[in-house]
DONU-901392 format. One record per residue (C-alpha): residue in three letters; x, y, z. Coordinates in steps of 0.1 Angstrom, whole numbers, padded with zeros to 4 digits, always signed. Each point is the difference from the previous one (the first is absolute). Layout:
# DONU-901392
ALAXYZ ...
END
This chain:
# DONU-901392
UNK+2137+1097-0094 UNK-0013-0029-0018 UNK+0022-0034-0004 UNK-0007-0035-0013 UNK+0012-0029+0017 UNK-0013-0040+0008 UNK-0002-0017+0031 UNK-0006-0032-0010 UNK+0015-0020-0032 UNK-0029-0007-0031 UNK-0014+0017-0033 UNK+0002+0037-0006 UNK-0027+0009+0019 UNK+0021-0007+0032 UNK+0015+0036-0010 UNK-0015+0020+0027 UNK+0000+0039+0000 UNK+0004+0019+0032 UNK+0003+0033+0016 UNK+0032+0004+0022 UNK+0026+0027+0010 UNK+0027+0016-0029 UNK+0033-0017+0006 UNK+0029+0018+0011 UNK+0033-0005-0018 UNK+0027-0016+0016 UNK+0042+0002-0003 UNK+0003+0001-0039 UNK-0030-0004-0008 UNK-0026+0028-0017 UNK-0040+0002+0000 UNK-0020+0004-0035 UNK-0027+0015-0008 UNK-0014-0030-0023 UNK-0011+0009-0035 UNK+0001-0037-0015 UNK+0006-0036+0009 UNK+0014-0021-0024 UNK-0011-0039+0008 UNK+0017-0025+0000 UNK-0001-0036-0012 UNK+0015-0014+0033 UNK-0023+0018+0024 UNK-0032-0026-0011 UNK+0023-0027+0011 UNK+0010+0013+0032 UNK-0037+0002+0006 UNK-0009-0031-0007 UNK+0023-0011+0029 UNK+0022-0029-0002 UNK-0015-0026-0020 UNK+0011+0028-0029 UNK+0034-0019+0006 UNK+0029+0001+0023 UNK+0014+0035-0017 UNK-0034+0019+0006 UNK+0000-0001+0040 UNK-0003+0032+0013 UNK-0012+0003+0039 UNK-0039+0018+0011 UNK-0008+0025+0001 UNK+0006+0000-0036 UNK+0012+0037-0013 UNK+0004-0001-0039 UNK+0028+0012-0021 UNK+0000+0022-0029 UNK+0012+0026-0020 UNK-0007+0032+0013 UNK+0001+0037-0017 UNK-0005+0023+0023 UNK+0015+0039+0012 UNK+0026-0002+0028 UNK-0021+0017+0032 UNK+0027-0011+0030 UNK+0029-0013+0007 UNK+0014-0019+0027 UNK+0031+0007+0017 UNK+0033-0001-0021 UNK-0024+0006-0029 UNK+0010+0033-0021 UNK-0034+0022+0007 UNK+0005+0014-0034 UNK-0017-0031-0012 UNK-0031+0018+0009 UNK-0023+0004-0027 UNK+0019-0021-0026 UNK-0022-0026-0020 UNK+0019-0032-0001 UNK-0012-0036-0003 UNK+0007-0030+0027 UNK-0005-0037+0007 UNK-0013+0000+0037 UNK-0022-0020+0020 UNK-0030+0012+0010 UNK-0004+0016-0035 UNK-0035-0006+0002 UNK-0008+0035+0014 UNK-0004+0036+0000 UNK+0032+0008+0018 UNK+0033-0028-0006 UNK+0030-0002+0021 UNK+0031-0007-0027 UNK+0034-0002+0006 UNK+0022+0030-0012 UNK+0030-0017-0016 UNK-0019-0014-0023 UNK-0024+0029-0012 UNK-0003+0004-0042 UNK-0008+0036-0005 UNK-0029+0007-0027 UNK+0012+0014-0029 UNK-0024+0032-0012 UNK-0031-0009-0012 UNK+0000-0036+0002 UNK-0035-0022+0004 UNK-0010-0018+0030 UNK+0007-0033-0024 UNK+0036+0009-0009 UNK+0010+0018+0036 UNK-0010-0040+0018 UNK+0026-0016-0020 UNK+0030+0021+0010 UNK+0007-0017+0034 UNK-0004-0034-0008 UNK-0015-0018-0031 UNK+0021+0017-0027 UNK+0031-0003+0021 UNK-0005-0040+0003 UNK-0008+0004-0038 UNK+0036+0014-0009 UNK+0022-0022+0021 UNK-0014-0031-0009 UNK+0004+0012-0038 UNK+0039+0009+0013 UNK+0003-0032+0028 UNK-0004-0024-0029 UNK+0020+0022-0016 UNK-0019+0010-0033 UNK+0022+0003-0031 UNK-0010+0021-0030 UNK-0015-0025-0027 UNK-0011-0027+0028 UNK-0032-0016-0001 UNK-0020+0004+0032 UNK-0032-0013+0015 UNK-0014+0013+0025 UNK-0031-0016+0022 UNK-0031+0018+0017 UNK+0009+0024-0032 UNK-0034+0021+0003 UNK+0007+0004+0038 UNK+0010+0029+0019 UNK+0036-0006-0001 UNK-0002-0021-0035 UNK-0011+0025-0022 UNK+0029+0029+0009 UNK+0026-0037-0006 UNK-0015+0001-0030 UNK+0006+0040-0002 UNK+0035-0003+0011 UNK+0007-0028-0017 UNK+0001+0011-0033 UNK+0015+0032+0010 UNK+0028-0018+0013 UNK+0004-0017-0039 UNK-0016-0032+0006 UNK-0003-0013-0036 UNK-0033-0020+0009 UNK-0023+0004+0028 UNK-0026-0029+0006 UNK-0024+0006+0027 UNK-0024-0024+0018 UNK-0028+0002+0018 UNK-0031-0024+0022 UNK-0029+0009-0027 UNK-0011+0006-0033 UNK-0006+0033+0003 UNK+0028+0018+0010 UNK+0022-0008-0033 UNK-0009+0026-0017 UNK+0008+0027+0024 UNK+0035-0017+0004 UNK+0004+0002-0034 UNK-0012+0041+0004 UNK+0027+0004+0025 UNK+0027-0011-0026 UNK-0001-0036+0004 UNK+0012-0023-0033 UNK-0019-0024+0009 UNK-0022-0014+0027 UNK-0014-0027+0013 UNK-0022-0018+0024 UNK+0018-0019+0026 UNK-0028-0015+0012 UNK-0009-0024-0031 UNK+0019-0030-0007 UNK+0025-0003-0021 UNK+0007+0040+0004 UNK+0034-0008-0001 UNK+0002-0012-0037 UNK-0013+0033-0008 UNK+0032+0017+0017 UNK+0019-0014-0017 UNK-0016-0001-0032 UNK+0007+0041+0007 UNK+0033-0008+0010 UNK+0018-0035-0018 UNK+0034+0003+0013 UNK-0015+0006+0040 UNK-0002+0029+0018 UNK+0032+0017+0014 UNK-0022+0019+0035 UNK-0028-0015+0016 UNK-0019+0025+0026 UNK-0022-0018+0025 UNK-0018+0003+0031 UNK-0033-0027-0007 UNK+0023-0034+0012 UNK-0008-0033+0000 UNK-0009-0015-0033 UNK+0002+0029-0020 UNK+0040+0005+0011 UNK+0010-0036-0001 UNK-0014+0003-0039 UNK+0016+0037-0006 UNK+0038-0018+0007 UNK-0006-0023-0029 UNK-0002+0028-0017 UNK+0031+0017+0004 UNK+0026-0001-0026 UNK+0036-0011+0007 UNK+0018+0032+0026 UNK-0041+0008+0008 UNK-0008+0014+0029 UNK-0030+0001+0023 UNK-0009+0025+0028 UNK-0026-0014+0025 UNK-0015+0034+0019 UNK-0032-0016+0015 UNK-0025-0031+0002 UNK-0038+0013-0003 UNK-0012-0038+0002 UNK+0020-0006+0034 UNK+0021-0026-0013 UNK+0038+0001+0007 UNK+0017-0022-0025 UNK+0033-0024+0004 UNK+0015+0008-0036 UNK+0014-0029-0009 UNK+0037+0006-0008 UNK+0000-0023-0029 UNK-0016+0025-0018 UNK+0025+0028+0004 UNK+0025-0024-0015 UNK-0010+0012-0033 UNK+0021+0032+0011 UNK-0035+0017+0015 UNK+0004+0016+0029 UNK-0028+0016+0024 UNK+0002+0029+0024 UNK-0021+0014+0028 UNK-0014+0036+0004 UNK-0008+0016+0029 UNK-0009+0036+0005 UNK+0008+0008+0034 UNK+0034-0026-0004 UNK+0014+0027-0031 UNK-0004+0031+0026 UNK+0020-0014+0024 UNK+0027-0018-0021 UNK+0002+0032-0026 UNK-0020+0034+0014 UNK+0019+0025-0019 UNK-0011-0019-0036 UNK-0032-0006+0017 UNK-0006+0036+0004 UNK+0017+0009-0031 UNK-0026-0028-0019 UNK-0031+0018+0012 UNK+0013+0034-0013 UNK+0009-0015-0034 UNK-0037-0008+0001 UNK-0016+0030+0014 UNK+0017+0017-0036 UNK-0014-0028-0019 UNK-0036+0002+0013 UNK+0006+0044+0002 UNK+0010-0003-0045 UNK-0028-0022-0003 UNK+0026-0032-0009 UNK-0025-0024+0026 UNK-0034+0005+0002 UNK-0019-0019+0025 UNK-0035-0014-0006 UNK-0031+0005+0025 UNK-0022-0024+0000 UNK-0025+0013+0029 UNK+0001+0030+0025 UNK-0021-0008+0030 UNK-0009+0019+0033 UNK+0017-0011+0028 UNK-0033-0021+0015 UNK+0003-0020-0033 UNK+0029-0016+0013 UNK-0020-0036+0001 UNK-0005+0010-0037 UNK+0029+0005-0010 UNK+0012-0037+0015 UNK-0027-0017-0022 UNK+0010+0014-0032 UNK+0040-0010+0008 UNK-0010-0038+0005 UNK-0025+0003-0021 UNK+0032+0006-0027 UNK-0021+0019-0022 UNK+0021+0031+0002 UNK+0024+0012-0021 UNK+0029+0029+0012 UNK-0005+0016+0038 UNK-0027+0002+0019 UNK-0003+0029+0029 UNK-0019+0009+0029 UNK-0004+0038+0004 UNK-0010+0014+0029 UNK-0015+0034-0011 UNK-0018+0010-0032 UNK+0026-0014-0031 UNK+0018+0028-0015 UNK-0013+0008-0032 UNK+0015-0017-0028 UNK+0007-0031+0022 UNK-0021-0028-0011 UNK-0034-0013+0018 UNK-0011-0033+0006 
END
C-alpha cells in the first residue's frame, strides 16, 4: 500500500510517499479502507519541526494525523468483528494512506449517503466545534466571535453557533478574502484580524463586548480578543497556529472575564459517555442537512505536498482532503 510520511523536518515537499506492508490492527484497534483524509491545520506545523513552537514537537519519522473516512476491513482483538464493512470516520496517525490503523472506541459511523467532506468532520473537527460552543458555555442571545472563522473547524462554530441561539456571530479571519464566505456560512459579520485596528471593528459590531470568544490563533490576536469581552465574558483558547503560548495577564480577567482551555483528547477521558453522545448528536445534524461542511480541494493522495502549500498558504476556505482513489462523484475536485 501507499503511505506519506517525512524523514526529516522542512517545507511540504519533505512529505515523502512510499510503498510498504498493510498494517495489522492491534488490541482495540480496527484497519480502514481509506476513502478521504481530512487535513489538518496542525500537521504543517508538526512538519516544520520545532522552531513551529514548543506545542508543535512531534518525534521522526514524522506520521501525519487526519481525519479519516474509511470502511472497517479488520479488527483487532477485543474488537467486535461486526465492525466489518461499516463506513465510519477517525482521527489516526498515519492518515496519510491507503489503509489507516484507528482506534475503535472512538469510531463515528457514517450516516447514509453522506460526502467525503461531511463524513471527515464526524471524528474530530465538529466535535471540538460543539464543546467549545458548550465549554464556554453559550447562552441563547450571546454575542460570539469566533477566530480562524473560514477554517475547518471555524466555519461549523459558526454553523453551530447560531443553531445553539447565539444572538450575533462575528467571525474573523488572516485575509481579505475569506469575509465573504464567512459571511455565506451565517456569519453577522466578519472581519480581518490581520489589519490594525480590527478590533474597533468588533466592536463597532458589538458595543456592549462580546459575551464568547472562540480562539485558537494566540499571541496578539488573544491578548486583544480579552479586551473585548463584556463583563461575565468568557474565552475558550483551543489552539495557537502562530506557536505562541500566552501568559494572560490576570488583571484582565478582573473585569469578570474568564478564559478556558479545550482539549480534544482531555474531554474523552474526563467525560466519554457525552463525548460519544456529542458525535452522535452531530452525525443527525450533518445526516438532516443542519451542518454542511465546505470542500475546498480534493487531491490524490501523491498531492499531499499540495495540499500543505495551500493550508499555509491560508488561501483556503472550509476542508481540504486527500483522497486516495478516484473522488466519488458529487465530491468536489481541486
Amino acid at each position: 500500500m501507499r503511505r506519506v510520511r517525512y524523514y526529516t523536518y522542512g517545507g511540504p515537499e519533505v512529505l515523502t510517499m512510499e510503498d510498504v506492508e498493510q498494517p495489522t490492527p492491534q488490541a482495540g484497534q480496527v484497519l480502514l479502507r481509506t476513502e478521504a483524509v481530512g487535513v489538518n491545520f496542525v500537521d504543517t506545523r508538526f512538519r516544520r519541526g520545532p522552531g513551529s513552537g514548543s506545542i508543535f514537537q512531534r518525534p521522526l519519522p514524522g506520521r501525519p494525523t487526519g481525519d479519516v473516512v474509511g470502511t472497517v476491513t479488520q479488527t483487532g482483538p477485543g474488537v467486535d468483528p461486526q465492525l466489518i464493512g461499516r463506513r465510519v470516520a477517525a482521527l489516526a496517525e498515519d492518515a496519510y494512506a491507503d489503509f489507516v490503523i484507528a482506534e475503535a472506541r472512538w469510531l463515528a459511523s457514517v450516516p447514509d449517503h453522506l460526502d467525503h467532506g461531511d463524513a471527515s468532520m464526524l471524528a474530530m473537527s465538529a466535535p471540538v466545534a460543539l464543546r467549545i460552543l458548550r465549554a464556554a458555555p453559550l447562552n441563547r442571545g450571546d454575542t460570539v466571535l469566533i477566530h480562524s472563522a473560514a477554517g475547518g473547524i471555524g466555519h461549523l462554530t459558526v454553523q453551530l453557533a447560531k443553531l445553539l441561539g447565539a444572538s450575533i456571530v462575528i467571525g474573523t479571519a488572516g485575509a481579505p478574502g475569506k469575509l465573504d464566505f464567512i459571511r455565506a456560512v451565517g456569519a453577522d459579520s466578519a472581519v480581518d484580524y490581520a489589519q490594525p485596528g480590527w478590533p474597533d471593528q468588533v466592536r463597532a459590531a458589538a458595543p456592549k463586548g462580546v459575551d464568547i470568544v472562540l480562539d485558537a490563533v494566540g499571541g496578539p490576536v488573544l491578548q486583544s480578543s480579552l479586551d473585548l469581552l463584556a463583563p461575565f465574558g468568557r474565552a475558550v483558547v483551543y489552539g495557537a497556529a502562530n506557536g505562541e503560548l500566552e501568559q494572560i495577564p490576570v488583571v484582565k480577567l478582573f473585569a469578570l472575564r474568564s478564559v478556558t482551555g479545550f482539549n480534544l483528547t482531555a474531554w474523552r477521558h474526563a467525560n466519554p459517555d457525552q463525548a460519544r453522545q456529542e458525535m452522535d448528536e452531530l452525525a443527525k445534524l450533518f445526516a438532516a442537512g443542519q451542518l454542511r461542511t465546505t470542500v475546498h480541494a480534493s487531491l490524490p493522495l501523491n498531492q499531499a505536498a499540495t495540499a500543505h502549500e495551500i493550508i499555509e498558504s491560508r488561501s483556503h476556505t472550509g476542508r481540504i482532503l486527500l483522497v486516495p482513489a478516484a473522488p466519488t462523484p458529487g465530491d468536489p475536485q481541486s
